[in-house]
N, C-alpha and C positions, 0 to 999 in steps of 0.2 A: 499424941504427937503435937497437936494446934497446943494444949496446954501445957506441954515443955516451950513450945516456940514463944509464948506467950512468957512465960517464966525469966529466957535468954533475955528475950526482948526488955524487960523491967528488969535484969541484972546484967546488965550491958559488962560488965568488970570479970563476974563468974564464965559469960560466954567467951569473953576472951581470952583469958586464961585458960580454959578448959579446952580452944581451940588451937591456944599454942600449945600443950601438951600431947594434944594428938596428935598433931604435925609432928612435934619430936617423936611422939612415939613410932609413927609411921615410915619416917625417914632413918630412923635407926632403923627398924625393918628392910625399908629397901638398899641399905649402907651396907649391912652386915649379911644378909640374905641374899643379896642377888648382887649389889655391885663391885664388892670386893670379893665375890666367887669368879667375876664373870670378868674382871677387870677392865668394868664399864663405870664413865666418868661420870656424873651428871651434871646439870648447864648452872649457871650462875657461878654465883663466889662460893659454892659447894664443889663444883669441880674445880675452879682454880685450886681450893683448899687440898683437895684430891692431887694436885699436880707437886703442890709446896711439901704435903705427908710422901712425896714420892722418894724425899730423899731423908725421912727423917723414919724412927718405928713406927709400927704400925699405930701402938698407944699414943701417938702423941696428934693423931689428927682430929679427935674433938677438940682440943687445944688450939689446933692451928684455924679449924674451923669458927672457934669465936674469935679466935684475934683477929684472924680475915675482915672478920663483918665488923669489928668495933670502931673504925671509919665511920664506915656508912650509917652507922646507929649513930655516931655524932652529928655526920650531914644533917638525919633525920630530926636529932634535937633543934640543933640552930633554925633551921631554915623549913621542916614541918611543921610539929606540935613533939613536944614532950611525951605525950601517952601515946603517939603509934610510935615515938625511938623507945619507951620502955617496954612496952608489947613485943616489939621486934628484937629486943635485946633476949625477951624473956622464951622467947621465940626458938630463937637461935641458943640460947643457953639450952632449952630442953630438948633438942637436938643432938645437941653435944653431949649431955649428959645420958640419954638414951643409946647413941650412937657407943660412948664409953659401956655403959652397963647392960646392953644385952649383946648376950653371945651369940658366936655365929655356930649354927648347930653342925653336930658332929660330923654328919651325914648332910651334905649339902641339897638343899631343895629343887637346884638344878644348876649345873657345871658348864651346859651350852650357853655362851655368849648370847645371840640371841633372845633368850628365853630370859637370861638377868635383867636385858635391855629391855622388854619389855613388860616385864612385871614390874622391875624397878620403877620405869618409867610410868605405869599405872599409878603406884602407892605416891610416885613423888607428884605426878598433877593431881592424885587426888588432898592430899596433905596441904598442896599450896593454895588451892583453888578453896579447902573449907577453911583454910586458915585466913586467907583473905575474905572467905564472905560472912565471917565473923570478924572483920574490922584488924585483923592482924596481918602487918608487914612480914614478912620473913627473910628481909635481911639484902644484904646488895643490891640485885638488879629493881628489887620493887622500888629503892629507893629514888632510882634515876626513871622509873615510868611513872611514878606521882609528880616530882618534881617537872619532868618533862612534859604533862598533862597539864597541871597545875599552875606552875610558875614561868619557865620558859618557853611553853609555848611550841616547843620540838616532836619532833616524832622520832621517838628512843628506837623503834623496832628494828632500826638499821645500828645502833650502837648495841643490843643485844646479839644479834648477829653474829656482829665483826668481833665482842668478848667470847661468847661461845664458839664461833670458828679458830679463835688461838686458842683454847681450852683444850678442842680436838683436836687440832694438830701441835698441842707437848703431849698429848694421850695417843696417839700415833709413834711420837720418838719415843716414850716410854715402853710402850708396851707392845707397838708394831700398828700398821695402819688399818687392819681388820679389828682391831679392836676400838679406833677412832670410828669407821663409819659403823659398826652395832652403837658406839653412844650417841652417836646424829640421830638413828632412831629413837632408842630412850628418851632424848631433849625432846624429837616431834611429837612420840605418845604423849610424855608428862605435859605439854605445853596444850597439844589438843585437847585432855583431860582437864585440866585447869580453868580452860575456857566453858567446861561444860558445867562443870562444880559453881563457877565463877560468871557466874552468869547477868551478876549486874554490871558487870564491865559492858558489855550488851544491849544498844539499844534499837527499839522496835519502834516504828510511828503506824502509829492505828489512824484509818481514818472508817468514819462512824456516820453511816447514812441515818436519822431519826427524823421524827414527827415533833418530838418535843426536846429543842436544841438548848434549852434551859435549865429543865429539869437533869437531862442527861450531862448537863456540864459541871450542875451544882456537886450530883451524885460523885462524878469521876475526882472533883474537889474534895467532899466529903473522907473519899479511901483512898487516894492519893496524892501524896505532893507534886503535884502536876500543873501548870498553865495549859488552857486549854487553846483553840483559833476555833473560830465560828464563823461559815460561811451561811448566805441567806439564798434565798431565790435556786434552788435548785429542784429539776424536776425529774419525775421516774415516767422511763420512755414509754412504758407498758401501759400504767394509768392514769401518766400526765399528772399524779396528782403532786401539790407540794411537799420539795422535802427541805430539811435544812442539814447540813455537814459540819461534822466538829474533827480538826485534828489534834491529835497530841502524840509527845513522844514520852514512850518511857523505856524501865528497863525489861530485858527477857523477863527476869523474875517475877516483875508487875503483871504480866502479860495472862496469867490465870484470873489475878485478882481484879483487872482489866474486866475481863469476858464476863465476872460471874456480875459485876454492877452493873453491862450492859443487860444482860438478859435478866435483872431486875428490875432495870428501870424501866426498860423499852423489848418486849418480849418480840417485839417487830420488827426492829434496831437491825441493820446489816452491817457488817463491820469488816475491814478485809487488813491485816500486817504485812509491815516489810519489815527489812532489817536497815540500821541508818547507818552510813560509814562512819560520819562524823557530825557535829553539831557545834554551833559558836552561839555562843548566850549563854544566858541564866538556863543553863538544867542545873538542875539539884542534881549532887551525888552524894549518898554518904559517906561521912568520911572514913576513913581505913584508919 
């Protein structure tokens, strides 16, 4: 496993491509499988798409589904980078083209609403959450929470909302309003899901009691891109003796690779995490 990671990692082009294809492949899964058995919408510009196929054959909603997003892939060129609006394009094309070529089986895997909404909504957070921690956008709403992160400075979470609250209610007139709130769950699982898969969205600040506030700062430099803070003069109530304190923030994902340099460098080392709402500076992120 460490030497496929290592493989991704020095083919950054293969991983993501290969992340966008599992996301299509996944999301045609929960499209044909569970959400058009169950006739459960899912959030972003994949349920708008969902709302737009409502008046059109059934074949023509991977169609509708890339035109949807081809906007937001230009947003993405102009005012991102180039390689996450082609990623994202390519994203959302294998999507589509999955979504077209596998069929929904004869014999349906389950016909309870419920059950669509929530498996659905498992395959769809986990699709977006590895597509994103492989550096791939998947289209609409991620475009408007990079930007919104990034560039404007906004908190999108209230503009994802109020897009997926009209999603649900034309999935209400459509189809009746039991079938709008089974997709409110679907949006919660896939979204809870995503943040677990996605997990460098997530940041943790460690603070780090040691004897040797040098060496342990160099080391945490050394495996991660991280600035560290270094307090002096602190002491332990117990045996009085000197300590010195280092904080840093990183991400969830860091947070293993965190622990195993502490208990290298400083086998004495006490260290305790929290989780950060937000942070204004220089943190590195990489980029998607």
């Amino acid at each position: 496993m460490e030497q496929l990671r290592i493989y991704f990692s020095k083919h950054a082009i293969v991983a993501r491509a290969g992340a966008a294809i599992i996301y299509g492949i996944l999301v045609g899964i929960a499209m044909n499988f569970f959400w058009k058995e169950g006739n459960i919408y899912s959030s972003g510009f994949n349920g708008l798409s969902q709302l737009v196929g409502y008046f059109f054959p059934v074949s023509f909603l991977p169609w509708i589904i890339l035109i949807v997003n081809i906007p937001m892939t230009a947003l993405a060129w102009i005012m991102i980078n180039h390689r996450l609006a082609f990623f994202e394009l390519f994203a959302i094309a294998c999507s589509s083209f999955f979504i077209a070529w596998i069929v929904q089986p004869a014999k349906p895997l389950a016909t309870d609403p419920l059950m669509c909404a929530l498996f659905g909504g498992v395959l769809n957070g986990f699709a977006t959450g590895f597509a994103l921690r492989n550096g791939v956008a998947t289209g609409g709403l991620d475009v408007f929470e990079i930007l919104g992160k990034r560039i404007w400075n906004i908190k999108v979470f209230p503009i994802n909302v109020s897009f997926n609250l009209l999603v649900m209610l034309g999935s209400g007139f459509q189809h009746g309003w039991r079938y709008a709130l089974y997709s409110i769950i679907g949006i919660v699982v896939s979204a809870w899901i995503t943040s677990i898969v996605y997990a460098q969205q997530q940041q943790v600040q460690a603070m780090i009691v040691t004897n040797d506030k040098d060496k342990m700062a160099q080391a945490i430099q050394d495996h991660l891109r991280r600035g560290v803070t270094l307090l002096d003069d602190a002491k332990g109530a117990y045996l009085h003796d000197s300590k010195q304190v280092i904080f840093v923030v990183i991400t969830l994902e860091e947070r293993y690779t965190l622990s195993q340099v502490i208990k290298k460098t400083d086998p004495k080392a006490f260290a305790s995490f929290w989780k950060v709402d937000h942070t204004i500076g220089n943190f590195y992120e990489k980029e998607v």
